[in-house]
N, C-alpha and C positions, 0 to 999 in steps of 0.2 A: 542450614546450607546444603545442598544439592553437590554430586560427585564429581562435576563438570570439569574435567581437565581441560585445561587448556596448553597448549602447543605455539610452535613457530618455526619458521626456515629460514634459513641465511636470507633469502630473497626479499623473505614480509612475509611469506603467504600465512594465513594464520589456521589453528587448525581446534576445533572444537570438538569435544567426544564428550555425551552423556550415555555413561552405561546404562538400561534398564535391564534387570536380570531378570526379571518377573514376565516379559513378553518374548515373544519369537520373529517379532521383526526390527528391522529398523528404517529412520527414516534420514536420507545423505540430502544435500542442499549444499549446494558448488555455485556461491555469491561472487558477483563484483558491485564494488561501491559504486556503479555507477548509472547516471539513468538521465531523463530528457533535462532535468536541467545544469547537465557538462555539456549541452549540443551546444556548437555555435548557431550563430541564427541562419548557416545554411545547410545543417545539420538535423532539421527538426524531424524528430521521427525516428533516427539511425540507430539509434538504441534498440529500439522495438522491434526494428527491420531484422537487425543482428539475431536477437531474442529468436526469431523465424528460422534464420537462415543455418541457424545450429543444430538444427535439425533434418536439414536438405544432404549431408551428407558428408565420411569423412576420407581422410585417405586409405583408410583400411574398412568402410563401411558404409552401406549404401542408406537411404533413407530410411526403408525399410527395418535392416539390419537392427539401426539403433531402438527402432522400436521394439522387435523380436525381442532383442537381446534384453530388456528389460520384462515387456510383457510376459513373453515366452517362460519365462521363467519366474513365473507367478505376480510379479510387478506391477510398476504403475509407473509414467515418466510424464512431465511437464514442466511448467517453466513461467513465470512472469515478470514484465517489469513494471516500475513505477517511475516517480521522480527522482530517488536518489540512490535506487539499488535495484542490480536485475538478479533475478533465482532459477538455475537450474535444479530440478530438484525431481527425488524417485522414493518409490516404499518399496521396501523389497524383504525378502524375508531377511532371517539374520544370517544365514548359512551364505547369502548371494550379494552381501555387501558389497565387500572387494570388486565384485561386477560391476556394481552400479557406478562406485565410482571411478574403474575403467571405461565405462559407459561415457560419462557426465565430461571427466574432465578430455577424454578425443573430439569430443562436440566442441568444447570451447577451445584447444588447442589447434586439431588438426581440420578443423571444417575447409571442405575444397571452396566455397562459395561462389559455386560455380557460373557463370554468368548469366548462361541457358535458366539455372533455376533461381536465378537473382531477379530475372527478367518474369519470369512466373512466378514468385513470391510476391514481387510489388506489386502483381496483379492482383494477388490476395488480399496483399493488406488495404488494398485502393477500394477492392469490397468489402470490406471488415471496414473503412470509414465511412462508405458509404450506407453502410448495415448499421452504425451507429446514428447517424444523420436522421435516418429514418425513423429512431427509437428515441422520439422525445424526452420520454424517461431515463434514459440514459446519459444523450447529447445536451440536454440541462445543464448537468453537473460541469463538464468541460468549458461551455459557456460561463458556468456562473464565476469560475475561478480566472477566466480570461478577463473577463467585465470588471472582475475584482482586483485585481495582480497584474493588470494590466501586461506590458511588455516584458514584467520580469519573468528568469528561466522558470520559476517556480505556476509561472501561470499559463504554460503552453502544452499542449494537449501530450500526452506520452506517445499518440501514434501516431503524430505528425498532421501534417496536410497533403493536400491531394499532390500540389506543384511539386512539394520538395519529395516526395517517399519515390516517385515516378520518374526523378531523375537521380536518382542514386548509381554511382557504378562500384562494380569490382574494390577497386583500389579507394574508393572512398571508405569502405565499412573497412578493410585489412587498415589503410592510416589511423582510421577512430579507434580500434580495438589496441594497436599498438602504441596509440597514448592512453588507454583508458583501462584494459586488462593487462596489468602491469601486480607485481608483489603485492604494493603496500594495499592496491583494493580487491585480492583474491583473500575468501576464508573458504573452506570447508567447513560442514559441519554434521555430523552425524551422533540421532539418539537412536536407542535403541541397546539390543540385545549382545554388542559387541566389544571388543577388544581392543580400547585405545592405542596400544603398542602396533597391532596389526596395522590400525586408522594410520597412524602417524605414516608406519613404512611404505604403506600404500601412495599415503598424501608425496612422500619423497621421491619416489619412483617417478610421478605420473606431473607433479606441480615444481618440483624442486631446478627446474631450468626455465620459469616463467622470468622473464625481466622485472629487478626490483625499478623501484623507481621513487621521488620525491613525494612527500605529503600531500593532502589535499589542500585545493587555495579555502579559503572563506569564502561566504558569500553572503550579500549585504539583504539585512529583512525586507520583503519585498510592503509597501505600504500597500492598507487593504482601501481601495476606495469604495463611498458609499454611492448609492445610486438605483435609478430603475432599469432595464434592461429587459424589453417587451419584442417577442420572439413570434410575428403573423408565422401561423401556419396552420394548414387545412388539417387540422385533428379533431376527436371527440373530447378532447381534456385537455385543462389546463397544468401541464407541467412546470413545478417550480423548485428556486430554490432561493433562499430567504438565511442572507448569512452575515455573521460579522467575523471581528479579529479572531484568530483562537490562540492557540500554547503552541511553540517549538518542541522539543522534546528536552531542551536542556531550559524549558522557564521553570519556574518555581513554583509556577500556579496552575502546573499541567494537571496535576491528580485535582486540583480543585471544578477543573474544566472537567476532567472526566465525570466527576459527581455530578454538577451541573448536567451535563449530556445525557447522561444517565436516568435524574429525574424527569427532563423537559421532554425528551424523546430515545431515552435510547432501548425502550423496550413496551411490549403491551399494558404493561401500568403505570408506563408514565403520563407526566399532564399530559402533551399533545393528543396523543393516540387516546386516552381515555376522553379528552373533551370533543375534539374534531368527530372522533370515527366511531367511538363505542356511544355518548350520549346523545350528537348530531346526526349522525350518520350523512358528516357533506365528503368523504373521504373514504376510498380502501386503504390507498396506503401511504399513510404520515408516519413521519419520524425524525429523528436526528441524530445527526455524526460530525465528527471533530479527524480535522488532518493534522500530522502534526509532521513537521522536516527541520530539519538542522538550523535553518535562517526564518523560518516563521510558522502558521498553522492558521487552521481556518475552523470557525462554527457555521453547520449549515442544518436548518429546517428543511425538509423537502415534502414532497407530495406531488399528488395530484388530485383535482377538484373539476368539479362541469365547471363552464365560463359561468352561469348564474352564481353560483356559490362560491368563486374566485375571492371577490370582496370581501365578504365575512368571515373567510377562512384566514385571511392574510389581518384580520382585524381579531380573530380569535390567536391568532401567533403573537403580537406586539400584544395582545392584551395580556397573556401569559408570560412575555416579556418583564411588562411593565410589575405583575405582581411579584416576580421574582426577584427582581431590584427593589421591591419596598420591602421584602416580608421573608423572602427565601425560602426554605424549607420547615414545616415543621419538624418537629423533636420526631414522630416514628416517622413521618416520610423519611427522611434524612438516615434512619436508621435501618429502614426495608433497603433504601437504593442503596447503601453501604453494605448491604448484604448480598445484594443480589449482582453487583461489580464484581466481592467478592468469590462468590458462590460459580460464576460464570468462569472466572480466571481459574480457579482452583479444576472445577472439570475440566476446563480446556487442557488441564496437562495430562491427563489422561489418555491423549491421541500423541505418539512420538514425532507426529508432522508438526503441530503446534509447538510440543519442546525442542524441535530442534529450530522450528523459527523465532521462538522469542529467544532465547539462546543467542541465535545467529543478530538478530536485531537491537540485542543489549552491545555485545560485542562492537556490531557494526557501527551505532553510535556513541556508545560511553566507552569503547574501551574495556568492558571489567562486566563479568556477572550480577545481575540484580538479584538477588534470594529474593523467593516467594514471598519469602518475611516482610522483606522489606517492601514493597509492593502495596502489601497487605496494610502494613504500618503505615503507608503516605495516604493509603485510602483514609483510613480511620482517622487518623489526625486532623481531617480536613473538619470545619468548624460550617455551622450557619452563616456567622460572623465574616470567613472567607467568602463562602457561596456572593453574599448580599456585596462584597466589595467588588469583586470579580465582573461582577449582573452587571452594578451603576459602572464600571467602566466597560464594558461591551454590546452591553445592549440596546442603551438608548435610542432613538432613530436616527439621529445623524449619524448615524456608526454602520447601519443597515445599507445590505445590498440587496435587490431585488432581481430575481433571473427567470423569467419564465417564455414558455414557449402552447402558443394557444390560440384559438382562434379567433383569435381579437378583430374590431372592424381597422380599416386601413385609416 
């Protein structure tokens, strides 16, 4: 077990401190539970918009300021969101903590958002999707999960569309924030070189008059449908993405998925990348990754290939498929990709940004600390026997979706 205290406010807000004594910085992360799918459907984008505009300035601090005030003082400051959580977050040394989350939490409290730079923000983000549009390899991915998840929240783009981020005003993002940055979905969370008693008072001071508020609603698994999804457009490559069902975060058969993803594509020795790119060479860059959210998750192959080589690459994935579902892994494959899962998580905690987002991330979904142990253990335990059950319900081709974008003929 790990030193993780955990904390609380009258309000909800929640509060996480991993001491590391052994380093000289830390890393704060000022989480709300929430993200593109609490938009209503004429909300799309507002999350992300918000995510920008935290930045444009506060009532004690000008744009500028907020960046100084972290850089300046040896720092680093950012912020992202996704589908079910947005993160303001900074590294700072350990002496400049308290800063940062002075810093962190006047951004999410007292931002002017102001209308002038509300009006110049959209202008941003209307670039940044059209800078996505452009980048095949990128806009794939958004596509494939649209094509797949169809209308549900879970399958709509995190930065919106062009109609809806262009008509955002003033009092739209301040109503969203006031039903959405509320106690029960505020945590703090800082690893590093510091003083959980300090963490707490701070957190008191600066969180402790946010509005508590009701639990979160449910939200029903969004069904993955199968299909092609053939994307004309004037490129040198064919971008794709090639996916089925995956693991929520509370299925049973998540760590089995992770092993799966892991041998198929989730690194330079796995099948994919070693049959595609190292013995073929019809590919730079093949691989696979797994989403996983509260109401469902996704497996997706991706890449890109010339249009010639388009076919036998998507005949080299289903065939990889198909061996996976008869045969699964052998005895050391099964035993390298269990190591190398391993081996990867374990350094990753070595960076205080990583421990304090898995931290923040167990928290956010279960509730409760995962020990590294434990982790470790759901890896190991996972069997061939699982892999092969797992394959024959996901992978079949009725199950498959197809998303690419290429220069196909009309």
């Amino acid at each position: 077990m790990s030193d993780i205290v955990k904390m609380s406010l009258d309000n909800g807000v929640r509060i996480l401190v991993e001491p590391v004594t052994h380093v000289k910085s830390a890393a704060v992360g000022l989480w709300c539970k929430t993200g593109s799918r609490h938009e209503k459907e004429n909300e799309a984008g507002i999350t992300h918009l918000i995510e920008h505009m935290l930045f444009k300035g506060t009532q004690t601090r000008t744009a500028r300021q907020i960046a100084e005030e972290i850089e300046g003082r040896g720092g680093s400051l950012n912020a992202f969101t996704d589908k079910e959580m947005t993160c303001y977050y900074c590294r700072t040394l350990a002496s400049e903590v308290e800063n940062g989350i002075d810093v962190l939490t006047d951004m999410m409290l007292h931002s002017l958002i102001d209308p002038v730079e509300l009006a110049r923000e959209e202008s941003v983000v209307l670039e940044e999707i059209r800078r996505s549009e452009d980048e095949p390899g990128d806009h794939v991915h958004d596509l494939h999960l649209e094509a797949r998840w169809g209308h549900h929240p879970l399958g709509r783009p995190v930065i919106g569309t062009k109609e809806s981020v262009a008509g955002f005003k003033r009092e739209d993002l301040a109503a969203y924030m006031g039903r959405r940055y509320v106690g029960s979905n505020v945590l703090i969370a800082v690893a590093g070189n510091v003083d959980p008693d300090i963490i707490r008072k701070s957190a008191e001071v600066h969180l402790g008059k946010i509005p508590a508020a009701p639990g979160e609603e449910t939200m029903e698994r969004p069904e993955g449908k199968p299909g092609r999804n053939m994307v004309k457009k004037d490129v040198e490559q064919v971008h794709f993405c090639i996916g089925t069902d995956g693991a929520s975060v509370y299925d049973p058969d998540l760590y089995t998925l992770i092993v799966m993803d892991g041998a198929l594509g989730g690194s330079m020795s796995s099948r994919l990348f070693q049959e595609i790119r190292e013995k073929r060479g019809l590919a730079y860059a093949v691989g696979s990754y797994m989403l996983s959210y509260s109401a469902g998750g996704v497996y997706t192959v991706y890449g890109g290939t010339s249009l010639e080589n388009w076919q036998m690459v998507q005949d080299l994935v289903h065939e990889e498929f198909k061996k996976f579902m008869k045969d699964g892994l052998s005895a050391g494959e099964l035993e390298r990709t269990k190591k190398n899962l391993a081996g990867n998580l374990v350094l990753s905690l070595e960076g205080m940004s990583s421990r304090m987002m898995r931290m923040s991330r167990n928290e956010m979904n279960h509730g409760r600390e995962i020990p590294i142990e434990e982790t470790l253990e759901k890896i190991e335990a996972v069997t061939n026997e699982k892999l092969i059950e797992l394959a024959r319900r996901v992978l079949p081709d009725e199950k498959i979706s197809t998303t690419a974008i290429g220069p196909f003929e009309a």
